[in-house]
Structures are given as structure tokens and as C-alpha cells.
VOGU-3710 file (C-alpha; in Angstrom, 3 decimals, decimal comma):
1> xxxxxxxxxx> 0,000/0,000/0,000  1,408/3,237/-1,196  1,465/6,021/1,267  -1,409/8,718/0,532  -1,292/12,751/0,851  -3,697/13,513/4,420  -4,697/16,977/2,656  -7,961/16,307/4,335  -6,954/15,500/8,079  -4,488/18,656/7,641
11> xxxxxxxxxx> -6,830/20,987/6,190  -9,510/20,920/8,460  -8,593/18,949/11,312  -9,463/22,454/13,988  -11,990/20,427/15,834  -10,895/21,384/19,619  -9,692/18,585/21,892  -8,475/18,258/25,662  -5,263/18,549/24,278  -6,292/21,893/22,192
21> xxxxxxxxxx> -7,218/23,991/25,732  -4,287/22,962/27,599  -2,150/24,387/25,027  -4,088/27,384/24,921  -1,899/30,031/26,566  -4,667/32,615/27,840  -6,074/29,871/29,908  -3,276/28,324/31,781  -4,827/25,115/32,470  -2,845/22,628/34,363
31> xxxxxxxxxx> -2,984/19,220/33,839  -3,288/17,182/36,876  -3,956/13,759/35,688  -0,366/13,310/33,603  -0,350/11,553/30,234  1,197/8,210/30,740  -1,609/7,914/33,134  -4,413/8,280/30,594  -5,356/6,420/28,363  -3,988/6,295/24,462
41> xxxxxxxxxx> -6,021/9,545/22,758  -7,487/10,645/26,130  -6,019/14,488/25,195  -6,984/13,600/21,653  -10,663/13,246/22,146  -12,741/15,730/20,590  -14,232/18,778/22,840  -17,635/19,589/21,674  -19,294/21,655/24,391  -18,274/23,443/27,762
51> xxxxxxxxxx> -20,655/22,790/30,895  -20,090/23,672/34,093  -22,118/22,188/37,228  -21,489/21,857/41,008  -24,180/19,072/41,418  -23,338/15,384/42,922  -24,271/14,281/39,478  -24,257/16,551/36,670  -24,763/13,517/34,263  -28,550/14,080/33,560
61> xxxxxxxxxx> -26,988/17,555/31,753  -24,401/16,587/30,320  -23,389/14,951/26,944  -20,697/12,637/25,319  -17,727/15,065/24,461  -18,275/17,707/26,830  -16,006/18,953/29,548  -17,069/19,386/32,953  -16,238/22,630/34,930  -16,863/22,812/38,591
71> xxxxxxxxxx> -15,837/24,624/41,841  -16,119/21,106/43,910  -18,963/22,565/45,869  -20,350/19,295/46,114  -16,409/17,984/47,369  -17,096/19,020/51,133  -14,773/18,257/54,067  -16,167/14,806/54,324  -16,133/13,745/50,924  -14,269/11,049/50,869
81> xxxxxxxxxx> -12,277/8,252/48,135  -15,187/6,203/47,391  -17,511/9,744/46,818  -15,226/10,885/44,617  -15,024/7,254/42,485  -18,520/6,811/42,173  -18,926/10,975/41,004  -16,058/10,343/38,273  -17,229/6,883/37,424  -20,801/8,421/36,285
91> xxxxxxxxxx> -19,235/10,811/34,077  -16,709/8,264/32,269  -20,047/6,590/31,699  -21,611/9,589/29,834  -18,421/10,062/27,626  -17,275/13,139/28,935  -13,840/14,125/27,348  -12,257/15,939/30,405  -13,272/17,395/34,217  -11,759/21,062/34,843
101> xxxxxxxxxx> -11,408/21,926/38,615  -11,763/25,640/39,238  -9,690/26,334/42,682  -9,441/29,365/44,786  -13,512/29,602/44,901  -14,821/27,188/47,018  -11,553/25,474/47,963  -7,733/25,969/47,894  -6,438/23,154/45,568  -7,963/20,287/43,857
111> xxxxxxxxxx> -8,931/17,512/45,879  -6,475/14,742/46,348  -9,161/11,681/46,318  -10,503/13,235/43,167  -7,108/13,381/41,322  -6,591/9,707/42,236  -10,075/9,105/40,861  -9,418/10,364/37,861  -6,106/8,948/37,650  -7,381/5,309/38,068
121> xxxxxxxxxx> -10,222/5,700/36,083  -8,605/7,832/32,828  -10,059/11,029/32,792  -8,429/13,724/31,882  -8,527/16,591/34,876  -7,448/19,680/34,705  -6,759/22,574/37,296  -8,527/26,525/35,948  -6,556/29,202/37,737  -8,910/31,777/40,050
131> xxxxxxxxxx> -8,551/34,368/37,130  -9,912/32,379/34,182  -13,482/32,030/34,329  -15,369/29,562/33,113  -16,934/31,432/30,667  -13,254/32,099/29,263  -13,216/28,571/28,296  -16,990/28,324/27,110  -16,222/30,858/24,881  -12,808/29,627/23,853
141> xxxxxxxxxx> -14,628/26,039/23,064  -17,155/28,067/21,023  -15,057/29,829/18,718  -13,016/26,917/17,668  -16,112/24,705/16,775  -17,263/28,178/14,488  -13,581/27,747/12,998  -13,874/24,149/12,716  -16,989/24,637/10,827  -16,321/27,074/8,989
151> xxxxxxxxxx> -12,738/25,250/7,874  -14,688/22,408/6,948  -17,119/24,355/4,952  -14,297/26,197/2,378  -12,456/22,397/2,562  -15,420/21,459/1,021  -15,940/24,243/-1,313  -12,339/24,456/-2,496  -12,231/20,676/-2,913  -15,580/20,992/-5,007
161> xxxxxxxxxx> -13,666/23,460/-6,774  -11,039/21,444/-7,984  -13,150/18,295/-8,771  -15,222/20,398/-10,927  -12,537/22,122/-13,060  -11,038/18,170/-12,763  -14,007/16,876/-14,538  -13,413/19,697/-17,815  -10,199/17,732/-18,655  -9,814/15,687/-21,666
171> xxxxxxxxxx> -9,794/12,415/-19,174  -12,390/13,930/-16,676  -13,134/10,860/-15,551  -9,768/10,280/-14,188  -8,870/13,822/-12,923  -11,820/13,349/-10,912  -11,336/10,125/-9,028  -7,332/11,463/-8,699  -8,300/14,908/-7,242  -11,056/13,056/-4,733
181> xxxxxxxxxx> -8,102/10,836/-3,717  -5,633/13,530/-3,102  -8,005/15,752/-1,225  -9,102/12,769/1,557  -6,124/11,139/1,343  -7,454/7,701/0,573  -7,350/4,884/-2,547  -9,806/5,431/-5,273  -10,634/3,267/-7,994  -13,669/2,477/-10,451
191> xxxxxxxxxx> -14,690/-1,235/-10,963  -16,568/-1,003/-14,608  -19,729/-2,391/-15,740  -17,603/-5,705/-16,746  -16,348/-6,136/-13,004  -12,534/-4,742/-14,007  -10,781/-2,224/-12,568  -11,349/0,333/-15,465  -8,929/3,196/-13,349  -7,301/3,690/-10,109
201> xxxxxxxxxx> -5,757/6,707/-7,985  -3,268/6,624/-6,805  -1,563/3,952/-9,952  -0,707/0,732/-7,975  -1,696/2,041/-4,930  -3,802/-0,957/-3,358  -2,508/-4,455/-3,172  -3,658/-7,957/-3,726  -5,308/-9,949/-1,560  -7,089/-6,477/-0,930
211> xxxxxxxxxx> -7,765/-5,196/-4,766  -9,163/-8,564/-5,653  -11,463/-8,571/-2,752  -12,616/-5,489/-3,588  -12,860/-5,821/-7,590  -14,881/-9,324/-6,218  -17,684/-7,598/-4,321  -18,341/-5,147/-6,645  -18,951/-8,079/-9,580  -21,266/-9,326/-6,535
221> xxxxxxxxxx> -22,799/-6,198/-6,866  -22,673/-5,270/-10,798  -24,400/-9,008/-10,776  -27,305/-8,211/-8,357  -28,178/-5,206/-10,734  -29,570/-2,925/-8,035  -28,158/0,071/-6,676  -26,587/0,308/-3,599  -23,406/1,042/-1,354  -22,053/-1,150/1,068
231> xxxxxxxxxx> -18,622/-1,216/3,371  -16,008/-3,869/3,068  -13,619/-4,795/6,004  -10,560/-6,000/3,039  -7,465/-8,151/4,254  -8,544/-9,765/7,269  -6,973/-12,866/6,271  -3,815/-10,437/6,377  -4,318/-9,158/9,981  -4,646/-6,164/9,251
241> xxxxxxxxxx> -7,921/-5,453/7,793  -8,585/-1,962/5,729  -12,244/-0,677/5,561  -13,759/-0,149/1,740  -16,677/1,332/0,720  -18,124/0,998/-2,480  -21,104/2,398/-4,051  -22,656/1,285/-7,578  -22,682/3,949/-10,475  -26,265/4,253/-12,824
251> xxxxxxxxxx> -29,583/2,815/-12,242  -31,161/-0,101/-11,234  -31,171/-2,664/-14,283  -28,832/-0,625/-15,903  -25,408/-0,239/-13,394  -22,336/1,619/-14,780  -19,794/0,248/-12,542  -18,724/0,586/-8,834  -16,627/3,756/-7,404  -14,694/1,760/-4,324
261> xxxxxxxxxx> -12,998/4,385/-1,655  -10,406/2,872/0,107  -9,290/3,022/4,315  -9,214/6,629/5,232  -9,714/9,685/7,719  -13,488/9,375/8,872  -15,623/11,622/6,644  -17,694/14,410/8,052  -20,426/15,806/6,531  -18,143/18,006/4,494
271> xxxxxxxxxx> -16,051/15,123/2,931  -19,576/13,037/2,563  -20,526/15,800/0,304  -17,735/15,891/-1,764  -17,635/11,922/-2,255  -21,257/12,101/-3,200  -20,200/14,954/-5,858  -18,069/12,685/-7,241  -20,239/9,542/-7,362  -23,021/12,169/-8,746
281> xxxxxxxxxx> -20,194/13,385/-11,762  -18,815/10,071/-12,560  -22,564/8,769/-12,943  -23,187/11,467/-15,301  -19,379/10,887/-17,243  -20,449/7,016/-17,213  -23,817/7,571/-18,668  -22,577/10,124/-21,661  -20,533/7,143/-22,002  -23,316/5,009/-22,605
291> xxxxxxxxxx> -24,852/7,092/-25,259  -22,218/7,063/-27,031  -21,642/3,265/-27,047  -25,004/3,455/-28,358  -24,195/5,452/-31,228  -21,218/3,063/-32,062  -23,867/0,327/-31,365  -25,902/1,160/-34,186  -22,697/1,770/-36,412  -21,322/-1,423/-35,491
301> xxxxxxxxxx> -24,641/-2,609/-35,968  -24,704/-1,763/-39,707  -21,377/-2,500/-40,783  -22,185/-5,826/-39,689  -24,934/-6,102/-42,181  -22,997/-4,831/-44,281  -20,155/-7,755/-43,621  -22,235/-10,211/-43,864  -23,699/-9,277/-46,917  -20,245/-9,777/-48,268
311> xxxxxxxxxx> -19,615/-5,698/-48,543  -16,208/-5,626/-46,609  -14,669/-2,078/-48,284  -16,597/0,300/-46,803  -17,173/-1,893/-43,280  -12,926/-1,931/-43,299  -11,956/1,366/-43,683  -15,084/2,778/-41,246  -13,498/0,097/-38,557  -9,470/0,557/-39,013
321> xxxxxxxxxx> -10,366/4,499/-38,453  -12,693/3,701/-35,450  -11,444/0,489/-33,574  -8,690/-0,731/-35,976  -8,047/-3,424/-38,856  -10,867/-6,139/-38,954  -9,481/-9,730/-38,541  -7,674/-11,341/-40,442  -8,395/-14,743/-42,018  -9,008/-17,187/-41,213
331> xxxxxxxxxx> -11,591/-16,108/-39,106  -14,964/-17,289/-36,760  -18,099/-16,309/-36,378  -19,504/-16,511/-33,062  -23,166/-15,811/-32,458  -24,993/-15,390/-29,061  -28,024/-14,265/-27,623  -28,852/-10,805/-26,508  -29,133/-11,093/-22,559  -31,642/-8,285/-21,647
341> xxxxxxxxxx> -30,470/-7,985/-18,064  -27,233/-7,423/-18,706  -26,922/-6,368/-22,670  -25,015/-3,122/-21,541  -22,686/-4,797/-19,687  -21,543/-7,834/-22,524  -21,466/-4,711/-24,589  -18,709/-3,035/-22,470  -16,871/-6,616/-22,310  -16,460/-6,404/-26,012
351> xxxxxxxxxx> -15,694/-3,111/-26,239  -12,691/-3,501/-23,727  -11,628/-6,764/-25,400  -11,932/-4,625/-29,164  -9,394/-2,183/-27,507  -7,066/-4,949/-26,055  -6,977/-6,566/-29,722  -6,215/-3,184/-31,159  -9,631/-3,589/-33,322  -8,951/-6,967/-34,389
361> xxxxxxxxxx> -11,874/-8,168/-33,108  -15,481/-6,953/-34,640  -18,818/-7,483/-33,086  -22,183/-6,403/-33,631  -25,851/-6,610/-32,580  -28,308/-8,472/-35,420  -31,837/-7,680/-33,814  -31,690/-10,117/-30,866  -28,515/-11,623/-31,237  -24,366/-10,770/-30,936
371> xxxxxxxxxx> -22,038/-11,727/-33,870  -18,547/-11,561/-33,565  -15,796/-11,976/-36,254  -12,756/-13,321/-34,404  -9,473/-14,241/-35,790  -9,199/-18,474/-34,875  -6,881/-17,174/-32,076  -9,118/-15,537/-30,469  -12,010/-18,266/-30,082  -11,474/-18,653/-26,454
381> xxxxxxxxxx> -13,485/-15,806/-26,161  -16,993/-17,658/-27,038  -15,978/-19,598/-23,865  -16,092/-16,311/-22,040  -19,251/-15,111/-22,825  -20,977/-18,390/-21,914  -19,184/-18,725/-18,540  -19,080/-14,445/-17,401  -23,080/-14,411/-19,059  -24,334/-18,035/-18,673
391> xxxxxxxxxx> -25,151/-17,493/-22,206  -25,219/-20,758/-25,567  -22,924/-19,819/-27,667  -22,652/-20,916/-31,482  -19,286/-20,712/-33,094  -18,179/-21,560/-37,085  -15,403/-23,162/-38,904  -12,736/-21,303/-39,372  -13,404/-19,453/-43,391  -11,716/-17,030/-45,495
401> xxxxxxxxxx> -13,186/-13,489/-45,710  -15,543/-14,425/-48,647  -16,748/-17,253/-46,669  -18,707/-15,014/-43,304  -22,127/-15,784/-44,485  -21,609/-18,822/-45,140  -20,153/-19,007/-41,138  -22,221/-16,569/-39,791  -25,538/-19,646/-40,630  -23,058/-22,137/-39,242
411> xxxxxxxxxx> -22,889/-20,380/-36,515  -26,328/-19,606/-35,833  -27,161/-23,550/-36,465  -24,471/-23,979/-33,397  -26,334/-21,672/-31,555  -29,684/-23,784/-31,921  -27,938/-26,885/-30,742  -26,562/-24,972/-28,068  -29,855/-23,717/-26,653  -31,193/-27,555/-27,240
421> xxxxxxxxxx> -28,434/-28,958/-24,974  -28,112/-26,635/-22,270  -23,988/-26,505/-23,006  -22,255/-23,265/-23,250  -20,529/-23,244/-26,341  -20,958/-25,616/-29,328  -19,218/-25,664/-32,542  -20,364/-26,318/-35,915  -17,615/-29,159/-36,704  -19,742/-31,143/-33,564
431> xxxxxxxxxx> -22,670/-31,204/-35,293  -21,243/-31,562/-38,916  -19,187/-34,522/-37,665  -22,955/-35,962/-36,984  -24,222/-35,945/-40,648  -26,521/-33,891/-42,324  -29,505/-36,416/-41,347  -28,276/-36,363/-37,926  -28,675/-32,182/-38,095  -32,292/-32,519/-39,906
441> xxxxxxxxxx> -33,539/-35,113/-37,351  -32,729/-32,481/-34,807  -34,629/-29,347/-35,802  -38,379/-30,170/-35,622  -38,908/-33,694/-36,427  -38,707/-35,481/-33,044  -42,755/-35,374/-32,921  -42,939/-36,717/-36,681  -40,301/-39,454/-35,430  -41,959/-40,777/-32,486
451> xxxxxxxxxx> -45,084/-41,133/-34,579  -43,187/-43,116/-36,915  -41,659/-45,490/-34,787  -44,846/-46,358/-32,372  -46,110/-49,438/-34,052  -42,295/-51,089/-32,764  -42,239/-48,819/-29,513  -46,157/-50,192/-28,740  -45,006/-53,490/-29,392  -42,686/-54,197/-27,873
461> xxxxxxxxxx> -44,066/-52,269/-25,231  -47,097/-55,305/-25,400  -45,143/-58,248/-26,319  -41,754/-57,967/-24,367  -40,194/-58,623/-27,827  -36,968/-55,969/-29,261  -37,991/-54,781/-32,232  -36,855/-51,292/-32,219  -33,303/-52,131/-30,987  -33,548/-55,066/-33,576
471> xxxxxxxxxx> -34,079/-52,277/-36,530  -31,237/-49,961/-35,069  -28,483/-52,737/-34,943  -29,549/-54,118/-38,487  -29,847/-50,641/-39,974  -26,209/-49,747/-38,275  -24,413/-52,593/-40,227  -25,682/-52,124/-43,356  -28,925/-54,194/-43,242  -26,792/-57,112/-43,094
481> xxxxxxxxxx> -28,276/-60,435/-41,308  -25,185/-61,983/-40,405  -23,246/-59,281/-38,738  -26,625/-57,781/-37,030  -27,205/-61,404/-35,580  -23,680/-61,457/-34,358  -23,930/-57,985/-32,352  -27,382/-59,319/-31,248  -26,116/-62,878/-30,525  -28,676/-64,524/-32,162
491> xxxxxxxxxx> -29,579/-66,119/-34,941  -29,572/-64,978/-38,180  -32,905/-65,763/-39,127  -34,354/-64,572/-35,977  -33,267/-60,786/-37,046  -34,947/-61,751/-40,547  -38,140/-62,338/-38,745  -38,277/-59,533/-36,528  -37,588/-57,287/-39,586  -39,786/-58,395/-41,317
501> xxxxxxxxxx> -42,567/-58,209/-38,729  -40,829/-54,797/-38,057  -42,108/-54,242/-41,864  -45,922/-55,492/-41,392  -45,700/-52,951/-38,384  -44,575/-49,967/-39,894  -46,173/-50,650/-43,100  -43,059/-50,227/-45,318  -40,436/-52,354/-47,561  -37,175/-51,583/-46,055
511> xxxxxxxxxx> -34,866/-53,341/-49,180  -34,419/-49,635/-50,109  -32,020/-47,111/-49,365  -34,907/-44,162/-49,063  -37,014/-46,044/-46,756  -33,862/-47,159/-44,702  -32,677/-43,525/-44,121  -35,969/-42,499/-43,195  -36,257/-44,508/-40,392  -32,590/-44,088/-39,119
521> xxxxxxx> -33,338/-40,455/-39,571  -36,463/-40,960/-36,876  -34,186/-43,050/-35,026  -31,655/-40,529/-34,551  -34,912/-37,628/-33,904  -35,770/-40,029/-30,614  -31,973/-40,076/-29,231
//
């Protein structure tokens, strides 16, 4: 982890503290209770109010972060240790940050079973000198919270400022999320709608296990399509644990990515606001984004047409200038379905994978499906898309550049296997290795099949005889009697009998070739 600028904490870090009043000059507050006594941040903790009270127990009036001022009125000669424990315990128990003891009022000195009260219990006490009233330090408390305030305030202006005029740069997007980073001194990155870190500030400056924790809830959340923020304890495995919050970018059904804000100074409201500027701006840079990947949609969307209408001049120099060279032969064509919940965010997949190729890589949408054009090389992406989308996935044989249409119907006859099977990706040689009857008996003919084959299927149902497996083994060797009777182990003439009452059944003469391929055509409809 690289170490970050703390422009934030320095800027506007004026909140008083214990610490704050007893360096305050005008005052001359004495410390009683000394620091290796306290506990660690006792003089850091934040001041927020001065009260002052003489009752037993103030509590009732009193709030978490105010200092007490008293006279010890209620500290009379006979107050003794366990007084004194019991009146300091109550007021560790409301939070307060500090007890001042005002001396030469009531009493000379500050109470000696008090101090050790304080002492063993960790609160901060303090001795105010006869000439500082306690309106002095009221007043002093008051003025530092305006300051505080109003430091906060022009933080938060000035670092609205400089977000802003970051946003006009040629990489707004970028300035932003770096100037947000330098002002609260914490990691910023920006998980796009593909679940990859798209940009970071500072470079490098958040390391694994912790990035890949982070880039895996927001693919959690980019996957769950709704938005909302969360906050990640990172690296506990590590021991030392960082705390991440990350909030999703666009609308619900339609996410842009995930801004992710690393370990860092707790925000007040003034640094809340300017985080939620920036979420606010890079939604807004995100979604111009997305109208213009709409624009190059539609492009890509008609030079595609165009390609695979076997017009390739005008699609190739309208992609080299926009994306880059189309590829080159011998190339795929993979064809998928358009997932509606997530269309956007294949879309922004490709697009990063057309700019890691350097353009050689072309995809377009055809109504309600993708086609890509992939060099052979580059096939291993199908497999991507059907594992990142759970989507089927048809993908060609590898063709020349005249040969795309002919691919781009292989492919989409891979795709309808695909969505028959249930398998991710299937290619065309799988089903071409089958036979073209073993393609045909797959479309729309498994109804027409079963029809055909119910006079065996009912009789054998009836009779406990085998006719249908009979037909298959004599049809798979050739209609030969001999070598069907073998892989049957029976006799020869038993298979001529069963085909031939396989003949009466079905009401056909199956000594021809047409009438044998029609029935190992329904054969293969039924598998």
C-alpha cells in the first residue's frame, strides 16, 4: 500500500480537543492527571461543548464530548475516596472528554481523592486558575467549533472546486477520481460495468489480496443489478484489515460500474458531500458514455450487415479508423443471444476486449442476437461469454473473408444446438461430424419421429419382444443379417423375422435405401 497525501486531516482537522485547551496560553490550564496515566487519545478526544455544574451528578446535563467545569462545591470536608469514584465513574459513563477543577472559589487546591479518581479511572482533569473564568473557556470552546466549521465548509468548497474544473479535462473521468483521492487522502478506484478495474488513484496504490477482494464484491454487486453502497472490512486474512466502501454507479437494471474508496480519515459531513459529488459526476461521465456506445452500437450494428452481406470495403476502412483493422483470415463467427439484463454490460466486455486486440476483433448486434468476427486465435473468447453471461454460444469453422455468411448460418445452427443442450458453447464441426440427417432429425422432427416409430415402440411395449433395438443394430451394419445377428447374438434368421414383422408394423419395404434412411433419420430424432 502506497502512502497517501492527508490533505484532508491537515486541512480541516481544527476540531478542539483536551489537548487543544491545555495548550491554549490565555487559559493556563494545568494538567493534573499526567499523560502516561491516561489512556492512548485521552487528550486527543474531541471537545464539543463546555458545561459547568457543582451538582453530585451533573450527568442528567451533560453529553458525550463535553467537559465538565466545577468549583467542587459538592467535594465538602467529608467527601471522601469512594464519593469521589462513584462521582467520576458516572461521568466516564456519559463520555465526557475531560473534568476542569476551578480552585481558589470554594476550595484551595484540587482535591487529592478526586485526582486519584481520575487517575485510576482515565479522565483527563485539569486545574482553571482563580482568574480564568469559566466562561473564558466556554467561549474559547465556542469559537473553535465556528472555525472548525467554517474550515470544513471552504475544505469542502475548495475541494468541489477542484473536482469540478477536474471533470473539464480531456480524461475527466480520471482527474476526478485522482483529485477526490488527493483531497481525503485515501485509494480510489472504479470497478466497470464488466467487473474490471477500469482506473485507479493513486496507480498501484492498493494491493492484492485487498484489490481482488474489492474488484470481487463489486462483480457481486454489478451481478445483483440494483443500486446500492455497502462497506467492506478488506485483508482480514492479512491481519490487518482496511475498511472499503463501495457504491454502484447508474440505475437499477442498468449499473455503470462501482466507485470503491479505500481506508481513510473518517468523513464528516463536508467530505460526505464531496464523495457524493463525485459519485453524482462520474454517474453522469459514465452515462454520456453510454450514449455514445449506443451510437457506435448502431454503427457497429450496420457494418455488420454490411459484412455479412459480403460488402467488406466500406465496413474496413469505417473500422481501421474507429477500432482498428478487422481480422484477419481465417476467421470465426460466433453468435450469441442478446441477454436483456445485462446487454449493456456484454457490450462493455467487447468493447474492452476490441481495444485490447487493437480492433482486431469486430462485433455487432443483429436484432436479438451478438455476432462476432474473431481471428481463430481468439475463439477462447466464445468460452467467455458463456461462462461471465451463462449465455449458448454458437461458433463456425474457421473461413476465409468471402466465406462469413456462409459461417455466420453455421454459426447460428451452433447456436440452436446450443440452446437444445443446455452446453455453453458448441461448434459447428460437432454437429457436422454428426451428418446432415443427424442435423435434420434435430430441428423439428422429433414429434414426426416418435409417430413413426410407435407401431415397434407399442409393441414391444405389449409383447416384451426388441424390435426397435432389432431395426437400429440391423440398420447400423448395413442391413446385413449376419453381422446384425452377431452384435445381437442370435440367430440370423431370428433378425430376418423380426424385420420383417418390423415391416408389417410400420407398413413399409425396407430393401431400399430411401425407406432405410428415413427410419434411421427418426431413429436418430428419438436419441
Amino acid at each position: 500500500m502506497q502512502f497517501f497525501d492527508t490533505t484532508y486531516s491537515r486541512e480541516i482537522a481544527v476540531q478542539p480537543t483536551v489537548q487543544t485547551l491545555l495548550d491554549r496560553p490565555e487559559l493556563g490550564l494545568g494538567l493534573l492527571t499526567q499523560a502516561p496515566e491516561l489512556p492512548d487519545g485521552a487528550l486527543a478526544a474531541p471537545v464539543v461543548w463546555a458545561h459547568s455544574s457543582d451538582l453530585a451528578d451533573p450527568t442528567p446535563f451533560l453529553d458525550a464530548g463535553h467537559v465538565l467545569l466545577t468549583t467542587g462545591t459538592q467535594f465538602g470536608d467529608d467527601a471522601d475516596a469512594a464519593f469521589a469514584a462513584a462521582y467520576v465513574q458516572r461521568l466516564r459513563a456519559t463520555g465526557v472528554a475531560a473534568l476542569g477543577f476551578g480552585t481558589e472559589v470554594i476550595r484551595e487546591g484540587t482535591p487529592e481523592s478526586l485526582v486519584d479518581a481520575c487517575a485510576a479511572q482515565g479522565l483527563p482533569l485539569f486545574e482553571v486558575p482563580y482568574r480564568v473564568p469559566f466562561i473564558a473557556i466556554a467561549r474559547t470552546v465556542a469559537d473553535l467549533i465556528a472555525e472548525d466549521a467554517n474550515a470544513r465548509q471552504a475544505w469542502a468548497l475548495s475541494a468541489q472546486r477542484a473536482i469540478s474544473l477536474a471533470a473539464l479535462r480531456p480524461d475527466g473521468l480520471s482527474a476526478t477520481l485522482a483529485e477526490l483521492s488527493h483531497r481525503i487522502g485515501a485509494w480510489v478506484g472504479l470497478i466497470d460495468a464488466t467487473g474490471s478495474l477500469d482506473r485507479e488513484a493513486p496507480s498501484g496504490g492498493l494491493d492484492q489480496p485487498l484489490l481482488g477482494e474489492v474488484v470481487g464484491e463489486a462483480r457481486s454487486m454489478l451481478r445483483r443489478g440494483q443500486r446500492a453502497g455497502r462497506t467492506l472490512l478488506a485483508g482480514e486474512s492479512t491481519g490487518a484489515p482496511q475498511r472499503m466502501t463501495l457504491q454502484t454507479l447508474g440505475t437499477g437494471g442498468a449499473l455503470r460500474g462501482v466507485i470503491a474508496i479505500g481506508d481513510s480519515p473518517e468523513l464528516d459531513q463536508a467530505g460526505r458531500e464531496v464523495v457524493t459529488s463525485v459519485i453524482a459526476l462520474a454517474g453522469l461521465a459514465l452515462e454520456q458514455n453510454r450514449n455514445l456506445d449506443r451510437a457506435r452500437g448502431h454503427l457497429r450494428s450496420g457494418l455488420l450487415r454490411g459484412i455479412l452481406a459480403g460488402e467488406l470495403s466500406l465496413a474496413e476502412r469505417v473500422a481501421t479508423e474507429m477500432w482498428g483493422p478487422l481480422p484477419a483470415a481465417p476467421v470465426r463467427i460466433a453468435v450469441t443471444d442478446v441477454p436483456i439484463a445485462s446487454a449493456d454490460r456484454l457490450t462493455e466486455l467487447l468493447e474492452l476486449r476490441v481495444d485490447e486486440r487493437g480492433g482486431r476483433l469486430f462485433f455487432g448486434r443483429d436484432d436479438e442476437q451478438f455476432v462476432l468476427i474473431v481471428e481463430e486465435s481468439d475463439a477462447g473468447l466464445a468460452d467467455e461469454l458463456a461462462t461471465e453471461f451463462e449465455l449458448p454460444v454458437g461458433i463456425s469453422d474457421p473461413v476465409a473473408t468471402g466465406g462469413i455468411a456462409l459461417a455466420h448460418e453455421q454459426a447460428l445452427r451452433a447456436l440452436e444446438r446450443a440452446r437444445e443442450s443446455g452446453s455453453g458453447v458448441v461448434p459447428f464441426d460437432e454437429i457436422s461430424r454428426q451428418g446432415v440427417l443427424a442435423f435434420l432429425a434435430r430441428t423439428d422432427a422429433r414429434a414426426v419421429a416418435l409417430a413413426t416409430l410407435a407401431p415397434l415402440t407399442e409393441h414391444d411395449a405389449a409383447a416384451g419382444t426388441a424390435l426397435l433395438a432389432t431395426t437400429r443394430t440391423w440398420l447400423e451394419h448395413g442391413g446385413q443379417f449376419d453381422r446384425a445377428a452377431r452384435a445381437l447374438g442370435v440367430h440370423r434368421h431370428t433378425v430376418r423375422s423380426r424385420i420383417a414383422l418390423a415391416e408389417r408394423l410400420l407398413g413399409r419395404d425396407l430393401s431400399g435405401f430411401h425407406a432405410r434412411a428415413d427410419l434411421w433419420a427418426a431413429l436418430l430424432a428419438v436419441d
